[in-house]
N, C-alpha and C positions, 0 to 999 in steps of 0.2 A: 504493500500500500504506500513506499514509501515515494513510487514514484506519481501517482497520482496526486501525493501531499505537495511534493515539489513544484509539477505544472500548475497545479490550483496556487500555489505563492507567488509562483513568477509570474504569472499571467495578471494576478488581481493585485501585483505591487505593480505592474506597467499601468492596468486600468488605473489603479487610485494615483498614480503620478498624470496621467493627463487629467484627472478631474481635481486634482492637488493645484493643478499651475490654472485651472480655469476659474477654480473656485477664488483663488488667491487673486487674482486679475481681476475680476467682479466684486470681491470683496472690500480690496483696496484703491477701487478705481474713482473711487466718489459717487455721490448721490446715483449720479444718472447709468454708472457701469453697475450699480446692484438691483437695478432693475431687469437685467438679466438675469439676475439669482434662480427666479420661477422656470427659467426655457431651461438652465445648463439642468435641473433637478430632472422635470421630465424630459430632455433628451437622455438622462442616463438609463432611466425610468426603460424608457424605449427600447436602447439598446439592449438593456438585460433582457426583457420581453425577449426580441430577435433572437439572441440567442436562446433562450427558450425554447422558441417554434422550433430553431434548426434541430435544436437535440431530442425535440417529439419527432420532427419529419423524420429525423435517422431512424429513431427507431419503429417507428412506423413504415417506413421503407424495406429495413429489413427484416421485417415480421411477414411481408405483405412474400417477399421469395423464398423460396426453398429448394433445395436440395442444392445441384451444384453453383445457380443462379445464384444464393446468399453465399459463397463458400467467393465465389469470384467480388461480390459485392463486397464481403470486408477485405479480403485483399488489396483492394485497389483502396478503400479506407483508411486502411495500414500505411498504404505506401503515402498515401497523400497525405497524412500524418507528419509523416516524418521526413516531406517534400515542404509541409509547412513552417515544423520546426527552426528547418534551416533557414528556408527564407526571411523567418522571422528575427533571428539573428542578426541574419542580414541587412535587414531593413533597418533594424536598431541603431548596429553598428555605424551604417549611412549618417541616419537621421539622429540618432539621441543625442549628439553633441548640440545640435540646431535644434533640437523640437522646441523646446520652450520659446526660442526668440521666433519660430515662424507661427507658433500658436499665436503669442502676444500683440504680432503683425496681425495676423486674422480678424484679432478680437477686438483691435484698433478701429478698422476697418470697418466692422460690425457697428463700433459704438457711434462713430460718424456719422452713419446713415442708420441709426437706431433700429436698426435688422435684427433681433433678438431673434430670428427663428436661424439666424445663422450658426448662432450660439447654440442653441438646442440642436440643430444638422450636425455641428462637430461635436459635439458627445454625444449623440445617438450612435451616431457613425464609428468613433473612437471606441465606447464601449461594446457595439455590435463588432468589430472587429475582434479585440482580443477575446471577448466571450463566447465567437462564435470559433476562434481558433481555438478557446478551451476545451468544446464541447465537441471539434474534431478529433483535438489529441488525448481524451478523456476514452471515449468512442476507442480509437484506437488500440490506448493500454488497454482496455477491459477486452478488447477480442486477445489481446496475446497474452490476460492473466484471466480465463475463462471460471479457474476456481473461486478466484473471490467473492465474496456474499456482495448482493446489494448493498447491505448495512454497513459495513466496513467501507466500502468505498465512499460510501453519503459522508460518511463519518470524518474519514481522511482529506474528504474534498472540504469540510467543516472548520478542520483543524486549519488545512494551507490558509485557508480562507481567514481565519485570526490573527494566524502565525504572521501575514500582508499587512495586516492595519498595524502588529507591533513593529516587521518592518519598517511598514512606510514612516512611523512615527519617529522612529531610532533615525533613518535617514532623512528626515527633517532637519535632526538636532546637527547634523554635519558633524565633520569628525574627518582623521586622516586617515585612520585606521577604519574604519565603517562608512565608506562614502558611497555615494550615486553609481560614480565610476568605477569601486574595485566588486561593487557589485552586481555590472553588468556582465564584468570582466570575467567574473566566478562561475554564476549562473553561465554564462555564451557556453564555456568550456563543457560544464554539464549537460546542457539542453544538446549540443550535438553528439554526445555519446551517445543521448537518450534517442534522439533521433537513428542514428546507427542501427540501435537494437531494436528500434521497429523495425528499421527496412528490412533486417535481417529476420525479422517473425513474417516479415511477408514474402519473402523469399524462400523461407522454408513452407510456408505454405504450398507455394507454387510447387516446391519439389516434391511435397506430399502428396498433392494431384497429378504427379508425372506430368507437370508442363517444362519443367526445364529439368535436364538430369544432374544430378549429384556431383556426376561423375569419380569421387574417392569417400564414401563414407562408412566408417570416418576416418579422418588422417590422424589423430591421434586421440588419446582419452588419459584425461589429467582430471578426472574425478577424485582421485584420492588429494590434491591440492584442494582443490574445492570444485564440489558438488552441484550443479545448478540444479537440482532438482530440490535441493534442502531452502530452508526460508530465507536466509542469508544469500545462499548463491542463486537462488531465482531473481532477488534486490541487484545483485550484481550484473545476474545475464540479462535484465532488463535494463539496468543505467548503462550497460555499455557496452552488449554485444557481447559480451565473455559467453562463450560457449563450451563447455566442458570434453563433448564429443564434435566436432564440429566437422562439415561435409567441405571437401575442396571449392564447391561451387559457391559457398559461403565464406569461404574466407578469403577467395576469390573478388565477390562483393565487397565486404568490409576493408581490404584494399583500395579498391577501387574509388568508394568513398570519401574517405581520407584523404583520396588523392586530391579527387575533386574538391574538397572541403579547401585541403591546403592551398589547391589553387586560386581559388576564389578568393581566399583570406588574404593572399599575395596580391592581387589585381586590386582588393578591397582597401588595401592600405593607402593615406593619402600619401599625394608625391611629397619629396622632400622639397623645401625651400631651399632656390640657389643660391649659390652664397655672393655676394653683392660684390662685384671688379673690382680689383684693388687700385686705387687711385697713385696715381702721379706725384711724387713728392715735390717735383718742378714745376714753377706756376707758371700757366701757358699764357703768353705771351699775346 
């Protein structure tokens, strides 16, 4: 469960950080910016709903197939999972330095032309985003930890869910050691392992239906290290792809990954600043 507690933290310290900088801008903005107060409550309002509906439609979608129709449907569920993951990382990385200054721009903008349902569109929208990414990557863990009780999961999503508001709070208060930044930096690292070891549940999938072959399984067994079938090493094979018996064609993948991962991480880096001519000690004439 512990990776469900995880997503449900990160997700709902990103949510409460766009609604932290709106609330704070409306707040502090004088008389005429806290009249926006009302749109930014129900656009959040909203957002949550959305996400809502999407995680009734999922599972209402897959009640509605069967046999190998639903087997192919959470597959591709899985994968998009942890297609999302990434991306979201990515998007962070991009934007989280700038979100705040192009939000405040927005809201600027907004307050000029006293557009308050502009306000309520970016946190509908801000909250239906991460909520409805929650309720992908949610979706997801629970097809590749199939044992779990309902109850436990409610539970665990409950907990991340607290565990958010005392982060957010804690990184209010700033700090050098507990900051914004070393705790995107923490989480990125995690969230793509996490990512990993979905793709790798949907990929054994696929090879459980004989869609793509094995080809060596398995190349070796390091069960006596640890066990992924025990509770500890199922928390491990899920944050991060550890496989105890693992097939060539999976490890194969989780290469491959990584590769991709690094690569992007490379491309993702800002350029460096060139370093400025060195000037003439001769004064030109």
């Amino acid at each position: 469960m512990g990776q469900i507690l995880f997503i449900v933290w990160r997700e709902s310290v990103e949510a409460l950080l766009v609604v932290g900088i709106l609330h704070a801008w409306l707040k502090n903005g004088g008389e005429a910016a806290r009249r926006g107060l009302p749109y930014l409550w129900g656009g959040v309002g909203v957002g949550v709903l959305a996400a809502i509906g999407l995680g009734a439609a999922l599972l209402g979608f897959s009640e509605l197939l069967s046999g190998d129709a639903q087997d192919y449907f959470q597959i591709v569920m899985v994968i998009v999972a942890a297609i999302l993951i990434v991306q979201m990382v990515f998007w962070m990385r991009k934007h989280g330095r700038t979100l705040k200054r192009e939000m405040e721009t927005s809201l600027s903008e907004n307050l000029k032309s006293a557009n308050w349902w502009g306000v309520f569109a970016l946190a509908a929208l801000a909250i239906a985003r991460e909520g409805s990414e929650t309720v992908i990557f949610l979706y997801g863990l629970g097809l590749s930890e199939q044992g779990n009780s309902m109850g436990s999961m409610v539970l665990a999503a409950l907990v991340g869910f607290a565990l958010a508001f005392l982060t957010f709070y804690l990184l209010q208060l700033g700090g050098k050691i507990f900051s914004w930044r070393r705790f995107f930096q923490v989480t990125e690292i995690i969230l793509l392992f996490l990512a990993a070891g979905l793709l790798l549940t949907g990929i054994e999938r696929l090879m459980s239906l004989d869609l793509i072959p094995t080809l060596i399984d398995p190349v070796w067994d390091s069960s006596r290290l640890l066990d992924d079938t025990t509770t500890f090493g199922n928390l491990v094979s899920t944050l991060t792809g550890y496989r105890a018996q693992p097939a060539l064609m999976s490890l194969l993948v989780y290469a491959a990954y990584w590769v991709g991962v690094l690569l992007l991480l490379k491309r993702a880096q800002p350029p460096r600043p060139q370093a400025a001519p060195a000037t003439s000690a001769t004064p030109v004439k």
